[in-house]
C-alpha positions in Angstrom: -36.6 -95.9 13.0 -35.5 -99.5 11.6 -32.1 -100.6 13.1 -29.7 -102.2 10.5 -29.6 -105.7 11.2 -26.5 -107.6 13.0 -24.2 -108.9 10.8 -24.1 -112.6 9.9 -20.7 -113.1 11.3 -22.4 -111.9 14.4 -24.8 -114.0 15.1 -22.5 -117.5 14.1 -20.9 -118.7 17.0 -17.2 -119.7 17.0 -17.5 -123.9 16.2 -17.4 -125.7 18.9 -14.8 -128.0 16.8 -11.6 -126.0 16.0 -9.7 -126.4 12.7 -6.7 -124.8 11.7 -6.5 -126.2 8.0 -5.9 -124.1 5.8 -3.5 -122.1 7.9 -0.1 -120.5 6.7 2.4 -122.9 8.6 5.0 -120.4 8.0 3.2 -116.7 8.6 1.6 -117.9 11.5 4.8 -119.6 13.1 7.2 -115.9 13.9 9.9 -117.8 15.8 10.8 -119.6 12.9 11.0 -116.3 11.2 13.2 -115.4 13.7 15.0 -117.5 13.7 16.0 -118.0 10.3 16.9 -114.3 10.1 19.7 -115.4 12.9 21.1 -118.0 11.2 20.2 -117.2 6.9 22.5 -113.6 5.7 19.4 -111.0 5.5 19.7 -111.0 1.3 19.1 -114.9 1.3 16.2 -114.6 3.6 14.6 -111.8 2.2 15.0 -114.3 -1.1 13.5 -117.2 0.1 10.7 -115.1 1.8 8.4 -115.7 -0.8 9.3 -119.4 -1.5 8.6 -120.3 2.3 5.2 -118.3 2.3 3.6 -120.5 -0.1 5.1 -123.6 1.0 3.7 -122.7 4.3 0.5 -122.0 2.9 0.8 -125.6 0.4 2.0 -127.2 3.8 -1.4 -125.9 5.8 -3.4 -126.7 3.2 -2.9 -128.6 -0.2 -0.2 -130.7 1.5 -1.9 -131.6 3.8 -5.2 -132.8 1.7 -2.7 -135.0 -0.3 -1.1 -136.3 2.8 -4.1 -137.8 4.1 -5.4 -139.5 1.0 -2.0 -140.9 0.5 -1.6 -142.3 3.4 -5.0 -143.8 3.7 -3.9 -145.1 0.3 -0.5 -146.6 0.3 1.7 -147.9 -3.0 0.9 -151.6 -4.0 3.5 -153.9 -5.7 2.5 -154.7 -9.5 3.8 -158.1 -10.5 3.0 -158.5 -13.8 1.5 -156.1 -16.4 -2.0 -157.2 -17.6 -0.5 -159.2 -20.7 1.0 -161.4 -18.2 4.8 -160.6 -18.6 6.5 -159.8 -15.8 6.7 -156.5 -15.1 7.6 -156.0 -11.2 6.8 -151.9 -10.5 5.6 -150.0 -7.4 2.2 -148.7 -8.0 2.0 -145.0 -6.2 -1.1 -143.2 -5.5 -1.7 -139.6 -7.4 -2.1 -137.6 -4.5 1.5 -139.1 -3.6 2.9 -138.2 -6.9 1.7 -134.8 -6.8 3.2 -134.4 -3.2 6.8 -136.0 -5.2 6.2 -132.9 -7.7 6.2 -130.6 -5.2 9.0 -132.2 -3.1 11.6 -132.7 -5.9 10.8 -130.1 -8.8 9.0 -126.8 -7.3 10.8 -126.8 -4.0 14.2 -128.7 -5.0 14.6 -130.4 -1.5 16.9 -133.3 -2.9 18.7 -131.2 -4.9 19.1 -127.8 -3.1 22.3 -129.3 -1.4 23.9 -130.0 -5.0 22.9 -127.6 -7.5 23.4 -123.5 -7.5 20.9 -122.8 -9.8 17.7 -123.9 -7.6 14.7 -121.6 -6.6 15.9 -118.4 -8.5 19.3 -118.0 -6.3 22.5 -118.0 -8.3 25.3 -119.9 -5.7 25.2 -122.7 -3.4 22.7 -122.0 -0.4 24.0 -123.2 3.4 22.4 -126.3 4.7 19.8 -124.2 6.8 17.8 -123.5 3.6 17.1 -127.5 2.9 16.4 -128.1 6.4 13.8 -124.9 6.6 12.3 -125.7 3.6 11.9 -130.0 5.0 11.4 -128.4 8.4 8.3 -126.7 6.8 7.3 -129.4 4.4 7.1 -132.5 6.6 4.3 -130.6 8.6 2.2 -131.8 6.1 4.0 -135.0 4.5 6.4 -137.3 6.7 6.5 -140.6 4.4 7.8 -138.9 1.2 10.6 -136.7 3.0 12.4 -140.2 3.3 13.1 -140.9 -0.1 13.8 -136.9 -0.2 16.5 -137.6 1.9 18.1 -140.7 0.7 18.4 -139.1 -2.5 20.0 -136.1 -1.4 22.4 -138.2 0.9 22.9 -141.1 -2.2 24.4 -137.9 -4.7 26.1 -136.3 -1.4 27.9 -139.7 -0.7 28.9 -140.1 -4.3 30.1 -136.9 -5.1 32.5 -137.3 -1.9 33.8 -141.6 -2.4 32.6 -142.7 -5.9 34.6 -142.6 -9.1 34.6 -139.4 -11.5 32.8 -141.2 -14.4 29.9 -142.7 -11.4 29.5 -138.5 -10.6 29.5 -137.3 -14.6 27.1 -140.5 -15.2 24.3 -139.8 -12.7 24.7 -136.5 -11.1 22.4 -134.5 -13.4 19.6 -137.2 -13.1 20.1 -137.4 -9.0 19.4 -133.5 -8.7 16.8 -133.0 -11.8 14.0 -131.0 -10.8 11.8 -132.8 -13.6 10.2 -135.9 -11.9 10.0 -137.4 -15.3 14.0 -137.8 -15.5 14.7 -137.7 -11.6 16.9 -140.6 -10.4 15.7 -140.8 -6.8 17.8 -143.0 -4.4 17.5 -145.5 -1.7 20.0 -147.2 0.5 19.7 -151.2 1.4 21.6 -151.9 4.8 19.0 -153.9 6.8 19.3 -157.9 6.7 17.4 -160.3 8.8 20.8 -161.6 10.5 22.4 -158.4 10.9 20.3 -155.3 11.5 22.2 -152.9 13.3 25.1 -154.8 13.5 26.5 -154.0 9.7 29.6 -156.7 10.5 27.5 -159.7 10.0 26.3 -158.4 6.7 25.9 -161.5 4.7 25.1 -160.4 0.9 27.9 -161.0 -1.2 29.5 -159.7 -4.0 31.7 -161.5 -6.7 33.7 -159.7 -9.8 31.7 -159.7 -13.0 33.7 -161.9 -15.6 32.1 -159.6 -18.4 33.5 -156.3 -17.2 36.2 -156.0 -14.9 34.6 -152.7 -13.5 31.7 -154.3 -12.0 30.0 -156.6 -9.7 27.7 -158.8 -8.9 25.6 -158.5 -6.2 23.8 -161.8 -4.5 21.7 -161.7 -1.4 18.6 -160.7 0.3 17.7 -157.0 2.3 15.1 -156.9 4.5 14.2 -153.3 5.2 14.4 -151.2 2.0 12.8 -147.8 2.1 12.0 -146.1 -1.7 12.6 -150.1 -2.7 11.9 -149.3 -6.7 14.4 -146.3 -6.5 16.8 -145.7 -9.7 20.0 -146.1 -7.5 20.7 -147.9 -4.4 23.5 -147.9 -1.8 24.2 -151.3 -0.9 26.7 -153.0 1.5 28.2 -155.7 0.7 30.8 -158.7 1.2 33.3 -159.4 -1.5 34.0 -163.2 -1.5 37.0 -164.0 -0.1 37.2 -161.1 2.0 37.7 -161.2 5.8 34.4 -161.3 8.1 33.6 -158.4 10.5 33.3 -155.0 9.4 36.9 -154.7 7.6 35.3 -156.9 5.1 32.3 -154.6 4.1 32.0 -152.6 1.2 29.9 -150.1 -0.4 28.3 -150.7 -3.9 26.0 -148.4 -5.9 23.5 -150.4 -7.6 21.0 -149.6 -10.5 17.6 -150.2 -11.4 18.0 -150.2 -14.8 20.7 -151.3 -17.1 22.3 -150.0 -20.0 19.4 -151.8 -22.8 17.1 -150.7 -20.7 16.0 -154.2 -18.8 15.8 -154.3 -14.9 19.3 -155.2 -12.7 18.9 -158.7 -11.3 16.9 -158.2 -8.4 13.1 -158.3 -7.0 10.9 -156.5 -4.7 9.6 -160.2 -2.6 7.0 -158.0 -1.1 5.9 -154.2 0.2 6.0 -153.7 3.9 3.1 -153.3 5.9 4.0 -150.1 8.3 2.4 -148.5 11.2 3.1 -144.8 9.9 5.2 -143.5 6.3 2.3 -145.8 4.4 2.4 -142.9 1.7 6.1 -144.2 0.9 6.3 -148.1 0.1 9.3 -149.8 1.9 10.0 -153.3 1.0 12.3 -156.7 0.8 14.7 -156.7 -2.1 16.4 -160.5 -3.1 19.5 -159.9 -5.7 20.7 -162.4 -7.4 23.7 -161.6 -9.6 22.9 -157.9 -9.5 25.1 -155.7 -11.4 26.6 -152.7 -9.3 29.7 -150.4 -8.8 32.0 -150.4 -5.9 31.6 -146.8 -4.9 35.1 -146.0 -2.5 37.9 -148.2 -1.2 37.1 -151.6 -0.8 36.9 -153.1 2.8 35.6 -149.7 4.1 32.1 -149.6 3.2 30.6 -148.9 6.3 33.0 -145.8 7.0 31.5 -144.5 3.8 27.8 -145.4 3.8 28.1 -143.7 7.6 28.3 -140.1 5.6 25.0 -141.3 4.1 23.6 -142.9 6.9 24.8 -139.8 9.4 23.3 -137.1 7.1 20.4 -139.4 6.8 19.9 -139.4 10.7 20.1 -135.6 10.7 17.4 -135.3 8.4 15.3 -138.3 10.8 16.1 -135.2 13.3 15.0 -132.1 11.3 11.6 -134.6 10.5 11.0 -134.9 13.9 11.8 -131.4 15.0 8.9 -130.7 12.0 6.2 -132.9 13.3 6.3 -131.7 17.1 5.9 -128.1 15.4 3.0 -129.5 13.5 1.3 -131.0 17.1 2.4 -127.8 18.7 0.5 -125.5 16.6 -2.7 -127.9 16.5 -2.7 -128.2 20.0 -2.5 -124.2 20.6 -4.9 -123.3 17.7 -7.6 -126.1 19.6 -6.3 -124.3 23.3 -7.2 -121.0 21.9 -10.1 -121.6 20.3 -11.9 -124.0 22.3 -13.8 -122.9 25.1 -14.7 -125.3 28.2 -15.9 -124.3 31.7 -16.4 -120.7 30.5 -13.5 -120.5 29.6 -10.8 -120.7 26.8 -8.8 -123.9 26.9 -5.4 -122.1 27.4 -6.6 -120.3 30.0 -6.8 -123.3 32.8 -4.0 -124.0 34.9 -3.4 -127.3 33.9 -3.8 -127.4 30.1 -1.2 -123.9 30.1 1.2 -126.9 32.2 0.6 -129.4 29.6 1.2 -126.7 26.8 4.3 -125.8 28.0 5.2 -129.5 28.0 4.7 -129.3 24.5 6.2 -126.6 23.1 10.0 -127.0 25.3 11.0 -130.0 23.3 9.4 -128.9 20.1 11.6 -125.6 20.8 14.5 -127.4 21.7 14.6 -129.5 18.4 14.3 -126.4 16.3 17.5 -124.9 17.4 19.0 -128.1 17.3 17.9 -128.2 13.5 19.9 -124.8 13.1 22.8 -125.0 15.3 23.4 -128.8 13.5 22.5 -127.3 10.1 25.0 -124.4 10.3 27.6 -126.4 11.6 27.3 -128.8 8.6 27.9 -126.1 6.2 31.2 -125.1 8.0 32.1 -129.0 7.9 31.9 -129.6 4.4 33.8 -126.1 3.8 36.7 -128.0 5.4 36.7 -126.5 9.2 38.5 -129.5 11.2 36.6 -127.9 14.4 33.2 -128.2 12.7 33.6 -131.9 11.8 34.2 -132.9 15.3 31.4 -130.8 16.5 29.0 -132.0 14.1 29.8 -136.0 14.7 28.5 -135.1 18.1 25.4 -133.3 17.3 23.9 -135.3 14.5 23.6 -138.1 16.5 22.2 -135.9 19.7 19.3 -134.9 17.6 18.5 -138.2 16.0 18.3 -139.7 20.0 16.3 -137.0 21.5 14.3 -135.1 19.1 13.4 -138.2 17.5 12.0 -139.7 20.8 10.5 -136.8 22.6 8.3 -136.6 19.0 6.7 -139.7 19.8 5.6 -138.4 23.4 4.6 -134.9 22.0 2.5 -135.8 19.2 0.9 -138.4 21.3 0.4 -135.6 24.1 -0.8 -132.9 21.7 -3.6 -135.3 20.1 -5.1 -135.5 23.4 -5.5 -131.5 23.6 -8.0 -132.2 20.6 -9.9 -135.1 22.8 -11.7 -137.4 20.8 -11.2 -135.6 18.2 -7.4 -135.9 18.3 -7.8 -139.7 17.9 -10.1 -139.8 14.5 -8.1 -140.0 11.7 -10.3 -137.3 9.9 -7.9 -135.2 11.5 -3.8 -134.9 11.3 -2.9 -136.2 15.1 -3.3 -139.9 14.3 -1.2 -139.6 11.6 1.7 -137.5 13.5 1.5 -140.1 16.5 2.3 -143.0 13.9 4.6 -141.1 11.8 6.6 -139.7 14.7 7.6 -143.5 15.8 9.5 -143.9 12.2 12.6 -141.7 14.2 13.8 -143.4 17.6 13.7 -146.7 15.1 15.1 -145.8 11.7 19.0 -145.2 11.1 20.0 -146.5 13.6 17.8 -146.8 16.8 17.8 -145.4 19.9 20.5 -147.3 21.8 22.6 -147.7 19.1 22.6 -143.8 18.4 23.4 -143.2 21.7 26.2 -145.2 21.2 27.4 -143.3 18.8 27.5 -140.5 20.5 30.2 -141.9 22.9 31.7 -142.9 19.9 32.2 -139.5 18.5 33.6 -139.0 22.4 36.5 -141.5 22.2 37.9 -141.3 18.3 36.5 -137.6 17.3 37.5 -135.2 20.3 33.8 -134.1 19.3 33.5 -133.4 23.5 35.6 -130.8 23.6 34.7 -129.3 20.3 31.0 -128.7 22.0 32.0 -127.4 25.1 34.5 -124.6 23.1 31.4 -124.2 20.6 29.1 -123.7 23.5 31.4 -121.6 25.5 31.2 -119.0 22.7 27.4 -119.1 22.9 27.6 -118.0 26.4 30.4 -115.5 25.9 27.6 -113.5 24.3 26.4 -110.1 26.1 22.9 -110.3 27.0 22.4 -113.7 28.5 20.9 -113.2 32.1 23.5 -113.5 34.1 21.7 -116.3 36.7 21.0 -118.3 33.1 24.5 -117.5 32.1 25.9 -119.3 35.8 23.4 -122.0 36.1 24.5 -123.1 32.2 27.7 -123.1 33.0 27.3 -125.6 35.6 24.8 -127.3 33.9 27.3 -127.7 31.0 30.4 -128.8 33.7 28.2 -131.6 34.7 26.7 -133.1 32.1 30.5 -133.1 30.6 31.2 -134.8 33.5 28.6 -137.1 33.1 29.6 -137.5 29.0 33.7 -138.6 29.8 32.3 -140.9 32.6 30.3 -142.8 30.1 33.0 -142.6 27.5 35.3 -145.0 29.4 35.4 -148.6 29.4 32.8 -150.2 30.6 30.2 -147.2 31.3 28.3 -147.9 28.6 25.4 -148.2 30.5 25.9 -144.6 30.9 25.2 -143.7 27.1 21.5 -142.5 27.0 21.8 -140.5 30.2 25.0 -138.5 29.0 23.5 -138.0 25.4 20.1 -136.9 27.0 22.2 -134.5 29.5 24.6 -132.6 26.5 21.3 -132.4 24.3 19.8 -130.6 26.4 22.4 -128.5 27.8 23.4 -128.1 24.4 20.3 -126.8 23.4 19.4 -124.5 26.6 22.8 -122.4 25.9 22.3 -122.5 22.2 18.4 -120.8 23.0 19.8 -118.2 25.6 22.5 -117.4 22.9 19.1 -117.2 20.5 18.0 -114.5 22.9 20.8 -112.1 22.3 20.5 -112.2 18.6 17.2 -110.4 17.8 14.8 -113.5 19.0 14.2 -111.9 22.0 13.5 -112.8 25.8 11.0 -116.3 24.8 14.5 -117.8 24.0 16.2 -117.3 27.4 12.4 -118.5 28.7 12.6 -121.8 27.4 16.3 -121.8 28.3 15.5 -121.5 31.9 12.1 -124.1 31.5 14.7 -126.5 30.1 17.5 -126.4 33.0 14.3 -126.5 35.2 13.2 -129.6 34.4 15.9 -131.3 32.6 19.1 -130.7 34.2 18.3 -129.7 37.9 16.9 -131.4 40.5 13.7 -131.7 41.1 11.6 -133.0 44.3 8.5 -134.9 43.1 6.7 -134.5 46.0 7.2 -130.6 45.9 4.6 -127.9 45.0 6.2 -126.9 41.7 5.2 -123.4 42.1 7.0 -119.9 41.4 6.5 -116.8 40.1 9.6 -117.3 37.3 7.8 -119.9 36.1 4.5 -118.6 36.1 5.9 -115.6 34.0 8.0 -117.9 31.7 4.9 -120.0 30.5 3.0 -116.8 30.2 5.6 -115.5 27.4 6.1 -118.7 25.9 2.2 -118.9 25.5 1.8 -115.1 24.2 3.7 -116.6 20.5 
């Protein structure tokens, strides 16, 4: 009698290579389904289901493809058109363009903020939805999400300071989802002289004698992301107006003006980045631009800061996005890659180094939600939320946006070699994830402004009430409930210490102490509310090793611990 024969799948063994592409980033990722149905209402979620399965699926896949051509082919500047007449425009590559079509029209992530008629939901969706759907998108493409962002923060900032016929004029453009009319935005801060220090901005701006609504703009910026964007933020010095930072204000300034001809300034040249080189950042050089003063005059900064602050949130949510990215490449090559006779998560050491991983990628997703829902109470008018959320953007932009650079950079290396060949996504994450720390503000100066939010916001106490709820909750462990608590004590401790004069030397260890205080109780508190015990596990991994004591000479062994990692892994 003739024995059917083995089935082909039976006799190919698993590659000794794994690769996840072609993944779905969101079926195959349940705590982010989780925890969206904690902090999305149940009729929303079940809504957007379908939406964020087949941008997971794009993200895994499609996405990802037009990603890496992209960036291995950045945007060039055109000077002139082939007739010879100047014509100055940003030349982007197809695969980029397609990834702005699915950015701005099928998945509205510029203008879900702004519009109530976006992805078949009647009413204005809470922040959580943008940042779930970036959160999911920038898995596959970091460079684009910046100009995403600008524009959403460019129409959020002019709906809240710029004049009613500024709104009416370019609202509908800024939050089109047809690329073809979209007004994307940008915002030029950066100068050579002044950087981060916006008081010794030196580009000036003088009445226009032929309409006494407008100005002229005259001056060079040296760091502008999205340079050939329709509208641009732009600080700016009236002449005649005092020096320092009283003497800043905020301008909106067109590409195009009224006949059609370009505003009175040039791209001088395209940067040359180490990561975003899908998205072309460049110099700008105005000379007798024509813009609008958008708010009160002498106050520019205090405005652009809405901007710039809802810009650092979204550096945060970015960030947040790529760890998840190098976490789930790392576990898929763990899993799948055998070594020693064994699988890859199965040795001591790599489940360690996993762990190491995953906790600060885990840590920057809740902080995505908590900041996210808080932000949506803020702009409802809650007093409360406002001083809570001045402390927490800038908590995620400072820590999530560095402990990206060390997790990419650690999660390559699961892959080996093959983690540092750019046929794969790790080189890529690595370079991208640097953007963060740097960006809007870097890392000293956002720490900085989290003392800041200290001394003038009462934001201090506004977190410790907000986190004392969290722990209120029934079902926190009680041991995880106490050592919180005093977790929490000091690092507030810590936070007013650094907030008085002449502790600022103080700044990075307080903001690194209430981040992750802040988001160990806001996990635990995750726990209670349907996302079950892995929550209150990464709670106790991050008081472990980021607010107690540790001996470095010590045998870092116990059987908590050992159980911890084991459930963290099993996801």
């Amino acid at each position: 009698m003739t024995k059917n024969p083995p089935a082909l799948s039976a006799l190919v063994a698993p590659h000794p290579v794994p690769d996840q592409h072609g993944v779905n980033l969101f079926t195959t990722d349940p705590a982010l389904r989780e925890l969206l149905s904690i902090y999305l209402p149940a009729d929303l979620l079940a809504h957007l289901t379908p939406t964020l399965d087949r941008l997971g699926a794009l993200a895994g896949s499609r996405l990802d493809d037009l990603a890496g051509v992209a960036d291995k082919n950045p945007p060039e500047l055109q000077y002139r058109d082939r007739t010879g007449v100047d014509a100055q425009k940003v030349l982007k590559h197809p695969a980029y363009v397609e990834l702005e079509r699915h950015a701005f029209e099928e998945f509205a992530l510029a203008a879900v903020s702004h519009r109530q008629d976006v992805l078949g939901w009647q009413g204005q969706m809470p922040a959580a939805v943008k940042y779930a759907l970036t959160y999911l998108f920038v898995q596959a493409e970091f460079g684009l999400c910046c100009p995403v962002s600008m524009t959403d923060s460019l129409t959020r900032t002019l709906k809240k300071f710029g004049a009613p016929e500024l709104v009416e004029r370019y609202f509908d453009s800024l939050t089109s989802l047809d690329l073809d009319t979209l007004a994307q935005g940008a915002m030029f801060m950066t100068e050579q002289g002044a950087g981060s220090d916006i008081a010794a901005t030196a580009t000036l701006a003088r009445p226009d004698p032929c309409d006494p609504n407008r100005w002229l703009l005259s001056g060079d910026k040296w760091f502008c992301s999205n340079p050939d964007a329709a509208l641009a933020m732009v600080l700016a010095r009236v002449e005649g107006d005092p020096d320092g930072m009283k003497g800043v204000s905020l301008f909106l300034l067109p590409r195009d003006l009224e006949d059609g001809s370009h505003n009175h300034y040039r791209i001088i040249r395209l940067k040359e980045k180490l990561g975003t080189r899908s998205m072309a950042s460049g110099e700008i050089r105005m000379e007798g631009a024509q813009a609008w003063m958008v708010g009160e005059r002498g106050r520019g900064f205090v405005q652009m800061a809405d901007m710039v602050n809802n810009s650092r949130l979204s550096n945060g949510v970015r960030a947040a996005g790529l760890m998840r990215r190098a976490v789930s490449e790392a576990l898929y090559v763990a899993r799948n890659r055998r070594a020693f006779g064994k699988a890859l998560i199965d040795l001591p050491l790599m489940r360690r180094q996993l762990l190491k991983l995953i906790v600060p990628a885990e840590q920057a997703r809740t902080m995505v939600f908590q900041t996210a829902q808080t932000l949506t109470r803020s702009d409802a008018g809650d007093s409360e939320a406002y001083a809570l959320l001045r402390i927490l953007t800038p908590l995620i932009k400072f820590r999530a946006c560095r402990d990206a650079r060390k997790v990419t950079g650690d999660a390559m290396e699961v892959r080996g070699g093959c983690g540092y060949i750019e046929e794969f996504a790790d080189p890529r994450l690595v370079r991208d994830a640097h953007l963060g720390s740097i960006w809007e503000g870097t890392s000293n100066i956002v720490a900085l402004d989290v003392i800041r939010a200290i001394r003038r916001e009462g934001s201090l106490p506004a977190l410790n009430r907000h986190l004392g709820k969290l722990l209120a909750e029934p079902g926190v462990d009680a041991t995880l409930r106490n050592d919180l608590q005093a977790a929490l004590v000091r690092a507030t401790a810590l936070a007013e210490q650094a907030a008085t004069p002449g502790a600022d030397a103080l700044a990075r260890r307080a903001a690194s102490a209430l981040y992750h205080v802040t988001s160990a109780i806001a996990m635990a508190w995750e726990g209670t509310q349907g996302a079950g015990p892995v929550r209150q596990a990464l709670a106790r991994r991050v008081l472990r090793h980021r607010l107690q004591v540790n001996d470095p000479l010590a045998a870092d062994l116990d059987a908590q611990a050992d159980e911890d990692t084991a459930l963290i892994l099993s996801r």
